[in-house]
C-alpha angles and dihedrals in degrees: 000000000000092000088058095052089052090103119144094233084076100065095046112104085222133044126240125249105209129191130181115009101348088066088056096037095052091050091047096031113116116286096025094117086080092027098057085055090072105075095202090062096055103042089044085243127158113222110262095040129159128262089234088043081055091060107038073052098058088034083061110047094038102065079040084070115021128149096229097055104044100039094154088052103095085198094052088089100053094033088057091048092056094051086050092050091044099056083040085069099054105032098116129048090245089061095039090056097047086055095051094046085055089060090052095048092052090045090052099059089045089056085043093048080046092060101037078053095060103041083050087057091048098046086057092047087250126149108263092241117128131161102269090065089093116067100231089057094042095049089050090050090055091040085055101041085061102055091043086051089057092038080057098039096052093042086057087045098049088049094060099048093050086053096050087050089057091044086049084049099052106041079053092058097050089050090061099047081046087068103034083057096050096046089050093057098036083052084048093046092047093035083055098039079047088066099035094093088052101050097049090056089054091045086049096046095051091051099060099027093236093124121100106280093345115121129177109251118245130249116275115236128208107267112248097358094120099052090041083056098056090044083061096051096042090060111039140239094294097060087040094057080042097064098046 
């Protein structure tokens, strides 16, 4: 990545304004799928900038780039579209300031590589000169610190987002098989209540053998008690006390 955000524009103290071609070609040129992620880069925009500096910037490319000028230009139509998404990104003041927090944050761990540079010269006994000494080469660092940081901020992005969209997914899910649940077992219980009538009719039925072919059962007697008892009486008390 770092070899697509060397671009010349970056080392420049102040910013280009480009019109015709140069405004489509720096917005398709290669690299620009992590350089149009930086808002600043394509709105021609110096970190820090104002909230009314943001707009004059999109009024301008975009009529730098606009469809509707440039209908023979297959790329108006994208380019526009970038321009849109990029302002997008800084139209509040709450989004304005997280941009520019995000300068300062990529600025910041220039400054702090800087300084671990140099501790690293003078523990060798080197002289404490690195590249961004000079101010061409600093101001390219922090130009591209701050396209990595949004390459970084909208992959993250991007990763949340697709994580919410598979929770979404799955509660959904379970939601569904929530209801598909509750209107099985509400089909089973009326299905069940449906046949209660019938079933107490049957019940009824068998228990007083009214149904058709249906007879209660009869009671069941000790086997053998009744002869055993008139064996008893045919011989007498002594053969009864005996046999106990």
């Amino acid at each position: 990545m770092s070899e697509l955000l060397a671009i010349a524009e970056f080392e420049e103290e102040t910013l280009p304004q480009v019109i015709g071609e140069a405004a489509f070609a720096r917005l398709h040129r290669l690299g620009s799928q992590y350089l149009n992620m930086n808002p600043y880069y394509v709105l021609l925009l110096e970190a820090g900038c104002s909230a009314e500096e943001a707009r004059a910037a999109f009024r301008r490319m975009s009529l730098q780039v606009h469809p509707d000028k440039h209908q023979v230009d297959p790329r108006a139509s994208t380019a526009f579209e970038m321009v849109k998404k990029s302002y997008e990104k800084m139209d509040d003041s709450n989004k304005l300031d997280l941009c520019n927090r995000i300068c300062a944050g990529a600025q910041k761990r220039v400054d702090e590589q800087i300084k671990s540079a140099r501790k690293a010269l003078k523990k060798e006994g080197k002289e404490e000169v690195v590249p961004e000494d000079d101010p061409r080469n600093y101001r390219r660092t922090v130009r591209q610190f701050v396209c990595k940081m949004f390459v970084e901020f909208e992959q993250r992005r991007a990763q949340l987002e697709s994580r919410d969209a598979n929770e979404r997914k799955r509660k959904a899910e379970e939601v569904a098989v929530e209801a598909d649940e509750a209107k099985l077992a509400a089909k089973e219980a009326a299905a069940w209540e449906k046949s209660r009538q019938k079933r107490v009719a049957g019940w009824r039925a068998w228990s007083t053998g009214s149904g058709r072919g249906l007879r209660k059962p009869p009671a069941i007697k000790a086997e053998g008690v009744d002869e055993r008892e008139k064996e008893f009486e045919s011989r007498g008390v002594e053969w009864r006390r005996d046999w106990r």
